[in-house]
C-alpha positions in Angstrom: -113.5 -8.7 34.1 -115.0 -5.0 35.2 -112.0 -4.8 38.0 -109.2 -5.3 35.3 -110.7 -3.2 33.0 -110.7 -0.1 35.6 -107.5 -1.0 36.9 -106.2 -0.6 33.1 -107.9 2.5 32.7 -106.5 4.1 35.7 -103.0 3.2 34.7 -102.9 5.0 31.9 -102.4 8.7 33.0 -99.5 6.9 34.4 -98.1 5.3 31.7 -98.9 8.6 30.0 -97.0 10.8 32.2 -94.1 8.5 32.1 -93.8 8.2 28.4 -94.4 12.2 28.2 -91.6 12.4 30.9 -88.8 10.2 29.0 -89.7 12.2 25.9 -88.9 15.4 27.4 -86.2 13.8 29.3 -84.3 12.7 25.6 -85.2 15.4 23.4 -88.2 13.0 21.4 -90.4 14.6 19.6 -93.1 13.6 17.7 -92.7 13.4 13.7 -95.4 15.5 12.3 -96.2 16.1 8.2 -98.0 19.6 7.3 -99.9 19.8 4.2 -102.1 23.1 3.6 -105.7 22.8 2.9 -105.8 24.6 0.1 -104.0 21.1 -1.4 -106.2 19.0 0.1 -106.7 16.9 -2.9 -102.7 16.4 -3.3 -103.1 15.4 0.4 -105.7 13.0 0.0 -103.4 11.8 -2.7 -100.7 11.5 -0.2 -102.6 9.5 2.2 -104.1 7.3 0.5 -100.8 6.4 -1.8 -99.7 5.3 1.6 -96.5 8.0 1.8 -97.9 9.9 4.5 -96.0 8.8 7.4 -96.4 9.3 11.4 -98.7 12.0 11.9 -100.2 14.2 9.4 -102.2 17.6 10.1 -104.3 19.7 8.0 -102.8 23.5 8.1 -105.4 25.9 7.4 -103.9 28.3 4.9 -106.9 30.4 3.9 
């Protein structure tokens, strides 16, 4: 059980690099929403309403 789970762990920097490779390969980048901090609680809103999508950061606006 130890053995596969090393194996699996080494293969990811692979796998990694490959998918990070094909990305830049296609033109895929990742889907990102901003929402300022100084709205945080509109952002929490967001979140948990379930509208935030993909990835969401935090921009620090003060």
């Amino acid at each position: 059980m130890a053995a596969q789970h090393l194996s699996f762990a080494h293969a990811i920097p692979t796998t990694l690099t490959k998918m990070m490779e094909f990305s830049a390969r296609h033109g895929i980048a990742p889907q990102v929403e901003h929402l300022s901090m100084s709205r945080m609680n509109e952002a929490l809103d967001h979140l948990r309403s379930g509208k935030a999508r993909y990835r969401v950061v935090l921009d620090a606006d003060f």
